[in-house]
C-alpha positions as a Markdown table, in Angstrom:
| # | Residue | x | y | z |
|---|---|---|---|---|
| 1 | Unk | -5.0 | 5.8 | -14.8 |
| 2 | Unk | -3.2 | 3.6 | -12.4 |
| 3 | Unk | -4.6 | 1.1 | -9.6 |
| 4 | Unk | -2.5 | 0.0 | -6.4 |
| 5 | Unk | -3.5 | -3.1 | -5.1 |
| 6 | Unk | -2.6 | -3.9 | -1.1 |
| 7 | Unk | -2.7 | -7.6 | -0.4 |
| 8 | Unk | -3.9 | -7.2 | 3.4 |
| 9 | Unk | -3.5 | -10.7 | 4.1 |
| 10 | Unk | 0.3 | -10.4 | 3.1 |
| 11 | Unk | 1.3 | -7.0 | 4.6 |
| 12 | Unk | 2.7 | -6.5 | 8.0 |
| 13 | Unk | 2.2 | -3.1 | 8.6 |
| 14 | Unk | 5.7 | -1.9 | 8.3 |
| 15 | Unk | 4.4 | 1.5 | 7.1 |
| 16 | Unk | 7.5 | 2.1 | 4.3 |
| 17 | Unk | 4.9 | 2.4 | 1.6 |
| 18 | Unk | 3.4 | 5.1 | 3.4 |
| 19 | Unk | 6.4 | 7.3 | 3.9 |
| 20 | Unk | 7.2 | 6.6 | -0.3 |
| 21 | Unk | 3.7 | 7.7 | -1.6 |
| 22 | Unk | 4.8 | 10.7 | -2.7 |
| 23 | Unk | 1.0 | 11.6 | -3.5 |
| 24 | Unk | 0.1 | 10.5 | 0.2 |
| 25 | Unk | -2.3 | 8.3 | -0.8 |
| 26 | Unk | -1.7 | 5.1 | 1.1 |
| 27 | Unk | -2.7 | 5.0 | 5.2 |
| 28 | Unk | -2.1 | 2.0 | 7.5 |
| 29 | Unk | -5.9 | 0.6 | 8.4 |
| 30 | Unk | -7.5 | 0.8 | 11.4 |
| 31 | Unk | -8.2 | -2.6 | 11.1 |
| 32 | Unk | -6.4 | -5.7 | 11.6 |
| 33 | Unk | -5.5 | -8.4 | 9.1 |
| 34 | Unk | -5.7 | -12.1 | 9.8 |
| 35 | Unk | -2.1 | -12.1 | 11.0 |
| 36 | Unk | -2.8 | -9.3 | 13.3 |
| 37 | Unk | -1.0 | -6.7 | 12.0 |
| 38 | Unk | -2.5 | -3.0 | 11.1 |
| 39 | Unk | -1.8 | -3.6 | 7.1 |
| 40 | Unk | -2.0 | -0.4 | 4.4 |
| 41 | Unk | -4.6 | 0.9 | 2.5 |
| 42 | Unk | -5.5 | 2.8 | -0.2 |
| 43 | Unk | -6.8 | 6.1 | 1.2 |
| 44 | Unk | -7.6 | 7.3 | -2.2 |
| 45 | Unk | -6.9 | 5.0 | -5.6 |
| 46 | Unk | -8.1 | 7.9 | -8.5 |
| 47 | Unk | -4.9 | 10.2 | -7.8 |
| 48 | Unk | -2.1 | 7.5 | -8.4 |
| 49 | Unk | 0.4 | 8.1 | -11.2 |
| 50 | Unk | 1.4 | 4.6 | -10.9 |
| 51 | Unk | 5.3 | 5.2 | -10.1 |
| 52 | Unk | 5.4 | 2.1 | -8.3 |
| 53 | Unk | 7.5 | 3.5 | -5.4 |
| 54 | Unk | 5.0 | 1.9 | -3.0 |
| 55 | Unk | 5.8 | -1.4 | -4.9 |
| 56 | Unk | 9.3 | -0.9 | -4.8 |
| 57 | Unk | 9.9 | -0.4 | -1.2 |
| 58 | Unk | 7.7 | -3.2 | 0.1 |
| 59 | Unk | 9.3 | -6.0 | 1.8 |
| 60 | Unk | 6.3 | -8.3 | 1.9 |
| 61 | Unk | 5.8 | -7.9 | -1.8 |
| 62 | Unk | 2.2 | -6.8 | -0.9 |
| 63 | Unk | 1.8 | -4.6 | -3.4 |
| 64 | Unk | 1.0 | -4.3 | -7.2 |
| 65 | Unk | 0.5 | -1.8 | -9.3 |
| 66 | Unk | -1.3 | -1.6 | -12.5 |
| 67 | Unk | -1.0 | 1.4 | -15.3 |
């Protein structure tokens, strides 16, 4: 079982995580981070295969994921 962790603090917002989920489990928040920006979110953590494509594509390095 695999875990994504989404630094909130460290994301922008940029959303590229979002379009590479290729389960769909990662949403932008509806609220904002202490930068200001809409960061992502885990919209559902127990149906990730833990291909690190989220990881891969982010360019704040907000991301971590654990198998």
């Amino acid at each position: 079982m695999a875990k994504i962790i989404i630094d909130r603090n460290r994301c922008k917002g940029c959303g590229f995580c979002v379009v590479a989920c290729p389960k769909d489990l990662i949403r932008i928040d509806k609220e904002l981070n202490i930068q200001g920006y809409l960061p992502a979110m885990i919209a559902d953590n127990d149906n990730c295969t833990g291909c690190a494509l989220c990881a891969e594509v982010c360019p704040d390095v907000a991301i971590e994921v654990y198998k």
